[in-house]
Predicted model as a PDB file, atoms N, CA, C, CB and O in Angstrom, pLDDT in the B-factor column:
MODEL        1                                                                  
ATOM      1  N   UNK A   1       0.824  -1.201   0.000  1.00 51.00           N  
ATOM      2  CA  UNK A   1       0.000   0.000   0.000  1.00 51.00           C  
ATOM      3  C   UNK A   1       0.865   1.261   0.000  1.00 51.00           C  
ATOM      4  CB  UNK A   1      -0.936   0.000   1.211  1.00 51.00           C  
ATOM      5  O   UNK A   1       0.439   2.219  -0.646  1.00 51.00           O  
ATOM      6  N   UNK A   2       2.242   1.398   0.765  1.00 58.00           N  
ATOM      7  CA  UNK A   2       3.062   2.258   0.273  1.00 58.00           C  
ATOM      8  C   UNK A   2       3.312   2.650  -0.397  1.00 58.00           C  
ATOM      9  CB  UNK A   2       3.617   2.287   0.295  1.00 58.00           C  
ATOM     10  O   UNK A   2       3.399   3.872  -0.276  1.00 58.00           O  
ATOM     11  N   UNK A   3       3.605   2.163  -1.488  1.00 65.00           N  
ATOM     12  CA  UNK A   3       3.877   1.884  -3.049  1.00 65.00           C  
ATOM     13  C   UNK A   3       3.064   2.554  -3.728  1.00 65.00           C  
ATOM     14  CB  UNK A   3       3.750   0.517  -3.542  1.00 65.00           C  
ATOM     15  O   UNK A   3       3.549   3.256  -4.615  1.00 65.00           O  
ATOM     16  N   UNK A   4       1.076   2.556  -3.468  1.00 60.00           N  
ATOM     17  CA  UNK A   4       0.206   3.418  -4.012  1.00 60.00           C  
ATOM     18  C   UNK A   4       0.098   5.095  -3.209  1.00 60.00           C  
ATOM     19  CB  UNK A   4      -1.164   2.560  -3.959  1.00 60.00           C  
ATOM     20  O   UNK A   4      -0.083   6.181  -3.760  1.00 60.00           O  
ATOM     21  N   UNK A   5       0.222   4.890  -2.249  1.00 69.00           N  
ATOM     22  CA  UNK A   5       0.488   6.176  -1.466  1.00 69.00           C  
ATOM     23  C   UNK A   5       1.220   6.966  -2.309  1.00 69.00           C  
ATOM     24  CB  UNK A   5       1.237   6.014  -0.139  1.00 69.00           C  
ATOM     25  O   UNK A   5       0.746   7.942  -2.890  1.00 69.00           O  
ATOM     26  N   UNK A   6       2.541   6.529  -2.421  1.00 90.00           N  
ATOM     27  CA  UNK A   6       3.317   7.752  -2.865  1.00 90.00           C  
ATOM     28  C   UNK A   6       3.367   8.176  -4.324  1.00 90.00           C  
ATOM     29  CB  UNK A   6       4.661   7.571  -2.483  1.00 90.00           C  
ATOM     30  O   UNK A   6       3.883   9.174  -4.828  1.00 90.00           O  
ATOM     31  N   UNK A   7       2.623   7.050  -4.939  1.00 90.00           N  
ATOM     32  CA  UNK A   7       1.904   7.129  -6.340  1.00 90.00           C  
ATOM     33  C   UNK A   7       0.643   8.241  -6.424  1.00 90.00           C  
ATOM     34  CB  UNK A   7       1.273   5.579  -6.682  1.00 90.00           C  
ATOM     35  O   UNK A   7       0.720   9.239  -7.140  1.00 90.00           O  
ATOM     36  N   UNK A   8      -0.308   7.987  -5.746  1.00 90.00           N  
ATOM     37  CA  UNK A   8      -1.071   9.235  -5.519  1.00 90.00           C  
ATOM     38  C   UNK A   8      -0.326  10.490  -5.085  1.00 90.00           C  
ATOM     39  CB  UNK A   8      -2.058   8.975  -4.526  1.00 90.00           C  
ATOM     40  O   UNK A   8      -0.495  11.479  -5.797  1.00 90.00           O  
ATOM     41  N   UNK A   9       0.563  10.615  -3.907  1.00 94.00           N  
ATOM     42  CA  UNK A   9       1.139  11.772  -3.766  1.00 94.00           C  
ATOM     43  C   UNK A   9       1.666  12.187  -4.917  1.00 94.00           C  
ATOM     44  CB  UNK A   9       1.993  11.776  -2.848  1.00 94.00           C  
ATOM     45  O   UNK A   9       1.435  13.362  -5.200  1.00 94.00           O  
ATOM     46  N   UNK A  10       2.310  11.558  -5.668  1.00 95.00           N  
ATOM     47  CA  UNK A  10       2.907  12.138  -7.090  1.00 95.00           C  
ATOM     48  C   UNK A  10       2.512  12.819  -7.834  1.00 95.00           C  
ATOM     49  CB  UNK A  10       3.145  11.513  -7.866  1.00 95.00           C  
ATOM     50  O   UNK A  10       2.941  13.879  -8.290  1.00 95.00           O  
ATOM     51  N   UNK A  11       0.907  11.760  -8.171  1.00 95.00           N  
ATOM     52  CA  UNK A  11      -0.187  12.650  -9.053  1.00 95.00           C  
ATOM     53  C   UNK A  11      -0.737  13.483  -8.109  1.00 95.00           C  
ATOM     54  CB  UNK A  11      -1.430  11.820  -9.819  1.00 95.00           C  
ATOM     55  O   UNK A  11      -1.348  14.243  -8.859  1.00 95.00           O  
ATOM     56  N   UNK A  12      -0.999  13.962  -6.776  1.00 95.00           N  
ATOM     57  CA  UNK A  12      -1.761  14.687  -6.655  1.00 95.00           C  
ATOM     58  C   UNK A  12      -0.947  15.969  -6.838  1.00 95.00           C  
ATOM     59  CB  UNK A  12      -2.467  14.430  -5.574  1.00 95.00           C  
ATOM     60  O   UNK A  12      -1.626  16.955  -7.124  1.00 95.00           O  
ATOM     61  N   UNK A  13       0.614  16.185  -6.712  1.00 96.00           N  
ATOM     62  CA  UNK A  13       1.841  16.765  -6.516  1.00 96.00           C  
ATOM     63  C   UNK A  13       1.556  17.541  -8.369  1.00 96.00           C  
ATOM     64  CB  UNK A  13       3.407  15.381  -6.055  1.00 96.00           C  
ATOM     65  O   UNK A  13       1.207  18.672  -8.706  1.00 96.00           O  
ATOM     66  N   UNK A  14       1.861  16.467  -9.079  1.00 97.00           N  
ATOM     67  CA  UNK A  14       1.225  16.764 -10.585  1.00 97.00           C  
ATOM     68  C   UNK A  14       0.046  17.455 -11.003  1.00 97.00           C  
ATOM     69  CB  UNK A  14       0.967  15.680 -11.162  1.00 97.00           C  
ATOM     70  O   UNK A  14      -0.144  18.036 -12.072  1.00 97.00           O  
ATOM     71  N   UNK A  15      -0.622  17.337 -10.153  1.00 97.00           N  
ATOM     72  CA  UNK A  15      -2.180  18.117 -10.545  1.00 97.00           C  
ATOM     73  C   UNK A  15      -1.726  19.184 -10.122  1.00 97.00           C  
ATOM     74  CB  UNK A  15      -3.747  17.703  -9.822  1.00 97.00           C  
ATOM     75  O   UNK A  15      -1.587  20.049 -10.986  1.00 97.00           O  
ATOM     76  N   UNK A  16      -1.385  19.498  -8.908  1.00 97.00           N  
ATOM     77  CA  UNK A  16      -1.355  20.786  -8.258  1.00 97.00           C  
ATOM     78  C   UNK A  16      -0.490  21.610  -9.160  1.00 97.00           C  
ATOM     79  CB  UNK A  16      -0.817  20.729  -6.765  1.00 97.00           C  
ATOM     80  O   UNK A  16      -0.910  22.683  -9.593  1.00 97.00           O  
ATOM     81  N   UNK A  17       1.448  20.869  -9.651  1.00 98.00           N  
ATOM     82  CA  UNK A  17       1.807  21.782 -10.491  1.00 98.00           C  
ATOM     83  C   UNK A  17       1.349  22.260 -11.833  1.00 98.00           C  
ATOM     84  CB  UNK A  17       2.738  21.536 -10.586  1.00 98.00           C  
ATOM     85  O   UNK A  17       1.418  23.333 -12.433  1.00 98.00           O  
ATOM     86  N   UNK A  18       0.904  21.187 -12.062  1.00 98.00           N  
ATOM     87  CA  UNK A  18      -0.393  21.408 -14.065  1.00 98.00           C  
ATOM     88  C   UNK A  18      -1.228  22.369 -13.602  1.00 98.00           C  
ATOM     89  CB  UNK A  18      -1.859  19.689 -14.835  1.00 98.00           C  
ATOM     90  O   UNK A  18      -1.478  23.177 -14.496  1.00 98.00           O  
ATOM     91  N   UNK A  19      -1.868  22.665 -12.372  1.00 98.00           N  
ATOM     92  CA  UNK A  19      -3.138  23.574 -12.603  1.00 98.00           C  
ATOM     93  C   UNK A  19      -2.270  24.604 -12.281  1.00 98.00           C  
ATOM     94  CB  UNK A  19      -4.638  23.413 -11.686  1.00 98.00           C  
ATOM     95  O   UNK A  19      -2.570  25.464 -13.108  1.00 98.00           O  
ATOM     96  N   UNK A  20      -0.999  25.244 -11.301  1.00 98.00           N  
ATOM     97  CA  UNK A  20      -0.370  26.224 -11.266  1.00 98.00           C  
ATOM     98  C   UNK A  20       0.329  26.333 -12.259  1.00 98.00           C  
ATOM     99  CB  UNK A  20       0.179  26.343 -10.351  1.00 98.00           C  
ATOM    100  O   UNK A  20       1.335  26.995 -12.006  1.00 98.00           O  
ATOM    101  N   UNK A  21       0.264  25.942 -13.439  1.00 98.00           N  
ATOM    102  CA  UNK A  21       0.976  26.504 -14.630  1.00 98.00           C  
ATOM    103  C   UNK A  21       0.107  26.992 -15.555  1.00 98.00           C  
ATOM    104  CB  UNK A  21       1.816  25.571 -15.294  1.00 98.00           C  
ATOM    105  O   UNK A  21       0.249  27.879 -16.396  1.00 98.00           O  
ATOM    106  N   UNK A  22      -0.985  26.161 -15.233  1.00 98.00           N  
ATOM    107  CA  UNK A  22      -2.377  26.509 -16.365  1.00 98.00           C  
ATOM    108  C   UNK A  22      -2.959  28.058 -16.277  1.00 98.00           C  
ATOM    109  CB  UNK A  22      -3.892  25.413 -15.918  1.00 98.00           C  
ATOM    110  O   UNK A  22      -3.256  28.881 -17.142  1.00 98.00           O  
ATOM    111  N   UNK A  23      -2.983  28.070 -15.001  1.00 98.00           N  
ATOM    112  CA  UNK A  23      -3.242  29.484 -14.398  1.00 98.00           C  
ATOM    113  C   UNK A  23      -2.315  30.376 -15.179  1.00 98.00           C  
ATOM    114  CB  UNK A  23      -2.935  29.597 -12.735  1.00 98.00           C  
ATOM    115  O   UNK A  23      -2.585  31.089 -16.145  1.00 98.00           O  
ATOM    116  N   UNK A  24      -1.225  30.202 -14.597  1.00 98.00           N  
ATOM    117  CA  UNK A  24       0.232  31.112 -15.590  1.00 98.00           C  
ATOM    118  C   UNK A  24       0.027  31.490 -16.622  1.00 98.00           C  
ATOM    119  CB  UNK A  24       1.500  30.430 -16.025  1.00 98.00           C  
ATOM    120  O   UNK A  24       0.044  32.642 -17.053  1.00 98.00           O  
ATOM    121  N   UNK A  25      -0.292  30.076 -17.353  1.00 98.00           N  
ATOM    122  CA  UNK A  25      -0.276  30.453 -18.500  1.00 98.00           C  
ATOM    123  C   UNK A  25      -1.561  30.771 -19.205  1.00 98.00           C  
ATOM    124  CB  UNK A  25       0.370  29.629 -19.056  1.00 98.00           C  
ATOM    125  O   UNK A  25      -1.579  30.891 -20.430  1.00 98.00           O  
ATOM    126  N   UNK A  26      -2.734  30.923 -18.405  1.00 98.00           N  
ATOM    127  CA  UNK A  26      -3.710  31.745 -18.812  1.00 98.00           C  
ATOM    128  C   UNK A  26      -3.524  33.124 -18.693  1.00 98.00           C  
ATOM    129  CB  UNK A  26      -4.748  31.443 -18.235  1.00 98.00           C  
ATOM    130  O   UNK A  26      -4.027  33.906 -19.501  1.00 98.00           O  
ATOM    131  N   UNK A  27      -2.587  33.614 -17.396  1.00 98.00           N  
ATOM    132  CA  UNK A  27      -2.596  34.850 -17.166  1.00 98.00           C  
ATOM    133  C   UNK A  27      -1.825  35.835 -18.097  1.00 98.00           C  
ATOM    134  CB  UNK A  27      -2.215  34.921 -15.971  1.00 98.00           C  
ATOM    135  O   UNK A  27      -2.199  36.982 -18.341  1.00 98.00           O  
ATOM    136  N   UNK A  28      -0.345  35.052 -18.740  1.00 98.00           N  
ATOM    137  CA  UNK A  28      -0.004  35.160 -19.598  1.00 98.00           C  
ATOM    138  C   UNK A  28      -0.529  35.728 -20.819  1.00 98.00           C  
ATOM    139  CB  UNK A  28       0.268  34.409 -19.571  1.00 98.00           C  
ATOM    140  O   UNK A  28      -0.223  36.805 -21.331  1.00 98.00           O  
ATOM    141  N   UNK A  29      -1.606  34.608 -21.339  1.00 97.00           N  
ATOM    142  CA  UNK A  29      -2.663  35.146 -22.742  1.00 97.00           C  
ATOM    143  C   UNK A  29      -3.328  36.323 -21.975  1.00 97.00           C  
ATOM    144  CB  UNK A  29      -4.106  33.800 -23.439  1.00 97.00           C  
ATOM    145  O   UNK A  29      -2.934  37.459 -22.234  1.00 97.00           O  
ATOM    146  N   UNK A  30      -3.949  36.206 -21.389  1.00 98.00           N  
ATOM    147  CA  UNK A  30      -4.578  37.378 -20.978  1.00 98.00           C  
ATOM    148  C   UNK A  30      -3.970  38.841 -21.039  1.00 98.00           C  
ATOM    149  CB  UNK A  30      -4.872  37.128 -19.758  1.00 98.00           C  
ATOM    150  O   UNK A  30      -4.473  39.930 -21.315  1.00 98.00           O  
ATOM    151  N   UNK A  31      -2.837  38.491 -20.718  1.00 97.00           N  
ATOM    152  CA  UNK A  31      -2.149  40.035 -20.654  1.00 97.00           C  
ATOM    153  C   UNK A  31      -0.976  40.711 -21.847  1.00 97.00           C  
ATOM    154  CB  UNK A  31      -1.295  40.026 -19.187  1.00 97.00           C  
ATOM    155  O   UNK A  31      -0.246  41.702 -21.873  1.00 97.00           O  
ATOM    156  N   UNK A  32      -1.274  39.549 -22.780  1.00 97.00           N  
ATOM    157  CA  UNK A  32      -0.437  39.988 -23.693  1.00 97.00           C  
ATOM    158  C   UNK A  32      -1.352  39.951 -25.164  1.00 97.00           C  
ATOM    159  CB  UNK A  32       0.929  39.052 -23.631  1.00 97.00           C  
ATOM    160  O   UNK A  32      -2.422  39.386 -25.390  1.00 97.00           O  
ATOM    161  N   UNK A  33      -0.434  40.835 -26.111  1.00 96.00           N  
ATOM    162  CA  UNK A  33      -1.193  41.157 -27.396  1.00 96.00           C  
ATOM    163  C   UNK A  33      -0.604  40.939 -28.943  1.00 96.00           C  
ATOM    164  CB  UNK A  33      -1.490  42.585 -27.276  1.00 96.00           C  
ATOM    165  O   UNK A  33      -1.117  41.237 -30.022  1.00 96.00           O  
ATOM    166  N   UNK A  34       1.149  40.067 -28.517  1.00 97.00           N  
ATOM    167  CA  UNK A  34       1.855  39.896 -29.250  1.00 97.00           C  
ATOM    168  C   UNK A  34       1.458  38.592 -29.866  1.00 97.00           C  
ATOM    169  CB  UNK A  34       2.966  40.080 -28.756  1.00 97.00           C  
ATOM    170  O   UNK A  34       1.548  37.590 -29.156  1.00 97.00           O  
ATOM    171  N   UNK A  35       0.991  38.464 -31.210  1.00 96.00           N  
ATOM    172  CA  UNK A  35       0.896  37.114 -31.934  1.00 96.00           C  
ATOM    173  C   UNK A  35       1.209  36.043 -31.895  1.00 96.00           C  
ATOM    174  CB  UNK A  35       1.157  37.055 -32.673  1.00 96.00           C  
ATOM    175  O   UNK A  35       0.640  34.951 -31.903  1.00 96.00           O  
ATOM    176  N   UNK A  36       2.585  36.543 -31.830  1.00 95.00           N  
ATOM    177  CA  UNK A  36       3.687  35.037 -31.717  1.00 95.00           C  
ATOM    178  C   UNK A  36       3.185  34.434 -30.241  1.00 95.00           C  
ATOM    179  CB  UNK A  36       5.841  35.490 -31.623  1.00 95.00           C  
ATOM    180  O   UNK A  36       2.934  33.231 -30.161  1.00 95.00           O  
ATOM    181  N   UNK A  37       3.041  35.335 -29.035  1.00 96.00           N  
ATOM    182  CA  UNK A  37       3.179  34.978 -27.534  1.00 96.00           C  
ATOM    183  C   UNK A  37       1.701  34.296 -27.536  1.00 96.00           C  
ATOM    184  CB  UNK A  37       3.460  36.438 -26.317  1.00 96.00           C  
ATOM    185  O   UNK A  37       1.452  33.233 -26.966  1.00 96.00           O  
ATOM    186  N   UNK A  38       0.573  35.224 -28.412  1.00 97.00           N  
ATOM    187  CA  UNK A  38      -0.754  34.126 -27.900  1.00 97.00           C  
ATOM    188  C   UNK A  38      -0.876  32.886 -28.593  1.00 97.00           C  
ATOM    189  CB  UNK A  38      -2.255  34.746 -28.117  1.00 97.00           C  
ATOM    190  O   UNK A  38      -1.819  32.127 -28.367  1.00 97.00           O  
ATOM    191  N   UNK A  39       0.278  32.560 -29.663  1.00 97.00           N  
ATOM    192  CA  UNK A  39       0.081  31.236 -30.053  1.00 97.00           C  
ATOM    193  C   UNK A  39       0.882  30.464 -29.509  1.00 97.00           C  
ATOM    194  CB  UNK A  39       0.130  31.021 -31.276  1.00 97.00           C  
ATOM    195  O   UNK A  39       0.557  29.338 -29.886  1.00 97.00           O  
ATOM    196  N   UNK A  40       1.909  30.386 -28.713  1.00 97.00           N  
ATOM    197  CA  UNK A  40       2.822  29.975 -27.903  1.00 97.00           C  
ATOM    198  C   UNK A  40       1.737  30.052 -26.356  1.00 97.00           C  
ATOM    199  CB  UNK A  40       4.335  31.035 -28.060  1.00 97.00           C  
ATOM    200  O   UNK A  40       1.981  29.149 -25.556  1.00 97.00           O  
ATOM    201  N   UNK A  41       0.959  30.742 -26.067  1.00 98.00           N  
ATOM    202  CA  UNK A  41       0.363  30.362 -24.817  1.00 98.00           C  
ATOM    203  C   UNK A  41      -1.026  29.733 -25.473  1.00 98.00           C  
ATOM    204  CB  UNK A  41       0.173  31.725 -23.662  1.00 98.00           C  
ATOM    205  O   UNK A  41      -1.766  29.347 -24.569  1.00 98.00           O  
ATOM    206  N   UNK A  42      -1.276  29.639 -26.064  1.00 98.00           N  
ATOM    207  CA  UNK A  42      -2.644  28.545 -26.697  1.00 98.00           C  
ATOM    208  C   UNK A  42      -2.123  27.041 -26.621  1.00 98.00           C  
ATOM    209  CB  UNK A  42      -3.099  28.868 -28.628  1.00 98.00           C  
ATOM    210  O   UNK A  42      -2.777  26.111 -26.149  1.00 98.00           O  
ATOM    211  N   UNK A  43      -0.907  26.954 -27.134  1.00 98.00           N  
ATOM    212  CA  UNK A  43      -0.265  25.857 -27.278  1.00 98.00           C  
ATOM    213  C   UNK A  43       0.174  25.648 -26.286  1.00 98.00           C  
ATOM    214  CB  UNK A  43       0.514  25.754 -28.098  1.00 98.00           C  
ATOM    215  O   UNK A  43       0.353  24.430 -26.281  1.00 98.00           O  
ATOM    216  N   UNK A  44       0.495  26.050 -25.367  1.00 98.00           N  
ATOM    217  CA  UNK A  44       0.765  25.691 -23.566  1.00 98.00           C  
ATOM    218  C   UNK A  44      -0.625  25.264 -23.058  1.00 98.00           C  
ATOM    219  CB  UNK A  44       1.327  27.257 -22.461  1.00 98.00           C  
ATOM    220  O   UNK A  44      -0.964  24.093 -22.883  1.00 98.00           O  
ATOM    221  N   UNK A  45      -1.434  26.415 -22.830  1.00 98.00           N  
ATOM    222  CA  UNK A  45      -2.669  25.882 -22.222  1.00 98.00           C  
ATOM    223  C   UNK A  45      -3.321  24.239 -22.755  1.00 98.00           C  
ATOM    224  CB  UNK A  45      -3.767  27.082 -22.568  1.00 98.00           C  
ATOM    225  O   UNK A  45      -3.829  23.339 -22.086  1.00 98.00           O  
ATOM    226  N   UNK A  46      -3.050  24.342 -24.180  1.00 98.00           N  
ATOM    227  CA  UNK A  46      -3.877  22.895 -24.872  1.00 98.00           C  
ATOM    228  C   UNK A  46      -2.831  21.653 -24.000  1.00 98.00           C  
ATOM    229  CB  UNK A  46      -3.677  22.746 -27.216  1.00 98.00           C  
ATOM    230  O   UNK A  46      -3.329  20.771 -23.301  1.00 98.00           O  
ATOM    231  N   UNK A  47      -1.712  21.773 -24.163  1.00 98.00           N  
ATOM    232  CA  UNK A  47      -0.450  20.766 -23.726  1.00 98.00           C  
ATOM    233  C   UNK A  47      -0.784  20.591 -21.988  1.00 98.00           C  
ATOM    234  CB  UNK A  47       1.424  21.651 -24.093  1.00 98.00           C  
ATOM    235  O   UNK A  47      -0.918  19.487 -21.459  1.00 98.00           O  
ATOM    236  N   UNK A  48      -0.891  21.981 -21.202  1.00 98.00           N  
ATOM    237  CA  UNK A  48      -1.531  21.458 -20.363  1.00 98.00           C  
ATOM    238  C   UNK A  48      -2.568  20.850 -19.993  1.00 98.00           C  
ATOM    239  CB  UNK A  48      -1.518  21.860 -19.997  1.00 98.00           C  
ATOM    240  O   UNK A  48      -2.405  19.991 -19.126  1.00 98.00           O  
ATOM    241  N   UNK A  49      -3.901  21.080 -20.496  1.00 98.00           N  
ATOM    242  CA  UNK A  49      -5.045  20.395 -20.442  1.00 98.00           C  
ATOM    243  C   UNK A  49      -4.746  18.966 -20.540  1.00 98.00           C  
ATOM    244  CB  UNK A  49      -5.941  20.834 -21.430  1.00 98.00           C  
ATOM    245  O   UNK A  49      -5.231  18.137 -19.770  1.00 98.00           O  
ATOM    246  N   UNK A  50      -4.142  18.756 -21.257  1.00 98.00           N  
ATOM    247  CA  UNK A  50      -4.053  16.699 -21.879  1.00 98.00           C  
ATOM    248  C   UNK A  50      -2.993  16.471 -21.121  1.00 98.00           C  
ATOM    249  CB  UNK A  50      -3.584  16.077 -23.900  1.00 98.00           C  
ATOM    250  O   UNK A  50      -2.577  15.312 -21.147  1.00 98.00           O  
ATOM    251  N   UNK A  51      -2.176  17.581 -20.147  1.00 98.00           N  
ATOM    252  CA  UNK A  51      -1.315  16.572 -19.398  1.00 98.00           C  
ATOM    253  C   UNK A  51      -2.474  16.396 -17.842  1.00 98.00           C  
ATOM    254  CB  UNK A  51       0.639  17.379 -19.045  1.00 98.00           C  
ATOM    255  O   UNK A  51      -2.534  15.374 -17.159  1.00 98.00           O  
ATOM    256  N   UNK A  52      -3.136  17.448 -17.639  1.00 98.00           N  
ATOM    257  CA  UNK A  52      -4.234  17.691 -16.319  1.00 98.00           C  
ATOM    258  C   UNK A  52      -5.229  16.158 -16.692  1.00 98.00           C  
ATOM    259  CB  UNK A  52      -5.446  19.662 -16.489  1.00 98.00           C  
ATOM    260  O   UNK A  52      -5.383  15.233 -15.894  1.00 98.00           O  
ATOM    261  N   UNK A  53      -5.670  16.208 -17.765  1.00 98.00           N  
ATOM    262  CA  UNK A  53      -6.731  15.140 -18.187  1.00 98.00           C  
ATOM    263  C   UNK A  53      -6.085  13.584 -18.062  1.00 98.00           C  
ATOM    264  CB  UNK A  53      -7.221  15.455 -19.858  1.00 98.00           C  
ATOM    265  O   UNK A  53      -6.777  12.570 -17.977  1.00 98.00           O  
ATOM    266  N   UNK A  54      -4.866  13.610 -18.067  1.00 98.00           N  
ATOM    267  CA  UNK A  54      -4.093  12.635 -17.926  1.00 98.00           C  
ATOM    268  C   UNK A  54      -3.854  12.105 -16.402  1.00 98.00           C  
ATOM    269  CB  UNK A  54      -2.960  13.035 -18.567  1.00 98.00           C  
ATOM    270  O   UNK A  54      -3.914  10.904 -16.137  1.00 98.00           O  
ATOM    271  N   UNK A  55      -3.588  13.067 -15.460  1.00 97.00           N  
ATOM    272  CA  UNK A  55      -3.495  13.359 -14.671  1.00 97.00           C  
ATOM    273  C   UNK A  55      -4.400  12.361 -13.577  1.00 97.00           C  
ATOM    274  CB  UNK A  55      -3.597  14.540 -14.915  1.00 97.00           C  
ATOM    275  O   UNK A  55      -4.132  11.508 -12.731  1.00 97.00           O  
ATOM    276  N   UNK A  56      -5.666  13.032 -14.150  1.00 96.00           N  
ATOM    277  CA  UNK A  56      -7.138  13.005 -13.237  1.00 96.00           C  
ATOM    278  C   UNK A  56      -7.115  11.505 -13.565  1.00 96.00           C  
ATOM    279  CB  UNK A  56      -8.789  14.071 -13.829  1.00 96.00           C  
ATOM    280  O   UNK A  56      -6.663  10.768 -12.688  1.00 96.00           O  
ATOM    281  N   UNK A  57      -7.736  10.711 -15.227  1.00 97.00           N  
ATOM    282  CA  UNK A  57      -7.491   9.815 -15.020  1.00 97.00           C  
ATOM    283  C   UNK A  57      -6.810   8.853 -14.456  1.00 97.00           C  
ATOM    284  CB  UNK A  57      -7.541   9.825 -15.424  1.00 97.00           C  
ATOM    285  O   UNK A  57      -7.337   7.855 -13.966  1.00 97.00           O  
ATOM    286  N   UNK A  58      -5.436   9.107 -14.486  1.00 96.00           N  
ATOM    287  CA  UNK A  58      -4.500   8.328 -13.667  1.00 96.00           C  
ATOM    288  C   UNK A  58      -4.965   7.935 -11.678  1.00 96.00           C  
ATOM    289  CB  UNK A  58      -3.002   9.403 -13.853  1.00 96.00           C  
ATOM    290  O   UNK A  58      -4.942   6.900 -11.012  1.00 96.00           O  
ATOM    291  N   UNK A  59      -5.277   9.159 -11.415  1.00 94.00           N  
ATOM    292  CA  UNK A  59      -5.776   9.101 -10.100  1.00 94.00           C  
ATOM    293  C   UNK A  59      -7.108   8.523 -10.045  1.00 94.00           C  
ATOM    294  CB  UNK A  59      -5.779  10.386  -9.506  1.00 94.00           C  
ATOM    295  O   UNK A  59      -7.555   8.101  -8.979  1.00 94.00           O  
ATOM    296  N   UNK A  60      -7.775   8.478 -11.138  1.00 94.00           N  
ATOM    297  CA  UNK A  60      -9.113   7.619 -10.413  1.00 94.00           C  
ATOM    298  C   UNK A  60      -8.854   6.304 -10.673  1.00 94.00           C  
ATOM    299  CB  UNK A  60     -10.698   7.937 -11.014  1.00 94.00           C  
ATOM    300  O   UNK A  60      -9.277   5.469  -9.873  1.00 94.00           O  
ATOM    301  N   UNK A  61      -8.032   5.839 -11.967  1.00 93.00           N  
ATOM    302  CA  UNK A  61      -7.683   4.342 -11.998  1.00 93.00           C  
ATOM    303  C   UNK A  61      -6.806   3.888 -10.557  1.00 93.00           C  
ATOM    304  CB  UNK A  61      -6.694   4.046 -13.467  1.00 93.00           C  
ATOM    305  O   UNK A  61      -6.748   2.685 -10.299  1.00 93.00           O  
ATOM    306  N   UNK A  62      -6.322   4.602  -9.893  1.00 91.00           N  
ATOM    307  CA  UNK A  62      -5.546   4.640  -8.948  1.00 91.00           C  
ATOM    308  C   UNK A  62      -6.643   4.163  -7.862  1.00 91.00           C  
ATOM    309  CB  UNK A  62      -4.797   6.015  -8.807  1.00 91.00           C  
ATOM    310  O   UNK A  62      -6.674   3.069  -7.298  1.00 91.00           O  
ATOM    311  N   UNK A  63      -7.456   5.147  -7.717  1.00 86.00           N  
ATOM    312  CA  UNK A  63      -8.681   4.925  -6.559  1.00 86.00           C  
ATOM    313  C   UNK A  63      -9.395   3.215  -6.846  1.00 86.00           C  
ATOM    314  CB  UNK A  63     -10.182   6.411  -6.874  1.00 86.00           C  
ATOM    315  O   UNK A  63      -9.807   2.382  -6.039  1.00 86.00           O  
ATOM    316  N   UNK A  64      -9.305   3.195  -8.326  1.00 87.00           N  
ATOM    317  CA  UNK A  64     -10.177   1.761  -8.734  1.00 87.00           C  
ATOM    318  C   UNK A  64      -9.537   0.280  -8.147  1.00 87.00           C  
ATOM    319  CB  UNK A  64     -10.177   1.600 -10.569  1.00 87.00           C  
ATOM    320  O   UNK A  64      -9.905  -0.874  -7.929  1.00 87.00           O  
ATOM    321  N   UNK A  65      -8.347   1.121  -8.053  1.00 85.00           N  
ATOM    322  CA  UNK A  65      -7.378   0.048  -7.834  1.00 85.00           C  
ATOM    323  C   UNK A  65      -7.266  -0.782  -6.415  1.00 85.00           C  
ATOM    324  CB  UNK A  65      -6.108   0.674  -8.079  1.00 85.00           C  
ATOM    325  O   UNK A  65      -7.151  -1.970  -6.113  1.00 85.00           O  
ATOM    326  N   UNK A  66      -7.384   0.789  -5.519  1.00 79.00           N  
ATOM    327  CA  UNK A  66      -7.351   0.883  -4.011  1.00 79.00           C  
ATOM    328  C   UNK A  66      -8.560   0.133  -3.709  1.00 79.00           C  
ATOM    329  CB  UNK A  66      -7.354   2.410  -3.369  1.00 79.00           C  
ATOM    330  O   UNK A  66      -8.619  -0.452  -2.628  1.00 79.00           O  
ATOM    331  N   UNK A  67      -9.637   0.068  -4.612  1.00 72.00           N  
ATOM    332  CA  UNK A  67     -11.057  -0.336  -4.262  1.00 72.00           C  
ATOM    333  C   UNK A  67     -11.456   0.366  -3.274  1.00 72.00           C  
ATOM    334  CB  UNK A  67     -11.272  -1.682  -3.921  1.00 72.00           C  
ATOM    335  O   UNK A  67     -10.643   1.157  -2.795  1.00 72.00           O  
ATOM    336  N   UNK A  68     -13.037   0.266  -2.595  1.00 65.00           N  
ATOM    337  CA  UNK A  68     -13.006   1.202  -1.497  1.00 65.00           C  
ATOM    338  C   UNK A  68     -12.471   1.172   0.030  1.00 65.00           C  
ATOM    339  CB  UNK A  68     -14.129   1.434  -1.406  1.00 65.00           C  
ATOM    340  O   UNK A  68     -12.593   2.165   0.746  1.00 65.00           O  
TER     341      UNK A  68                                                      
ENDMDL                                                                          
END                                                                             
C-alpha cells in the first residue's frame, strides 16, 4: 500500500503543479497582445489540459485500484 500512497502523492503533486501553470499560462494570454506569444500560450494551455486530463485519469484508476 506504500507503493500506491506515494503514487497518488505524485499525481496529486502533478495536478497541483499542471493547474499552477495553467493558471500562468492563462494569465499570460490574458495580458499579452503579441501574436507570436498568444500562439505559444494557446499551445501551452492545450499541452496542459491533456497533461491535467491525464493526470485526473490516472488518479481515479488509482482509486479503482485501491477499491473502497
Amino acid at each position: 500500500m506504500g507503493k500506491q500512497t506515494s503514487r497518488a502523492q505524485r499525481l496529486r503533486l502533478g495536478l497541483e503543479e499542471t493547474t499552477r501553470a495553467l493558471a500562468a499560462a492563462r494569465a499570460g494570454f490574458d495580458e499579452t497582445a503579441d501574436r507570436d506569444l498568444l500562439e505559444y500560450y494557446l499551445y501551452e494551455i492545450s499541452a496542459l489540459r491533456a497533461k491535467h486530463t491525464y493526470l485526473l485519469r490516472q488518479m481515479k484508476n488509482l482509486e479503482k485500484e485501491e477499491g473502497p
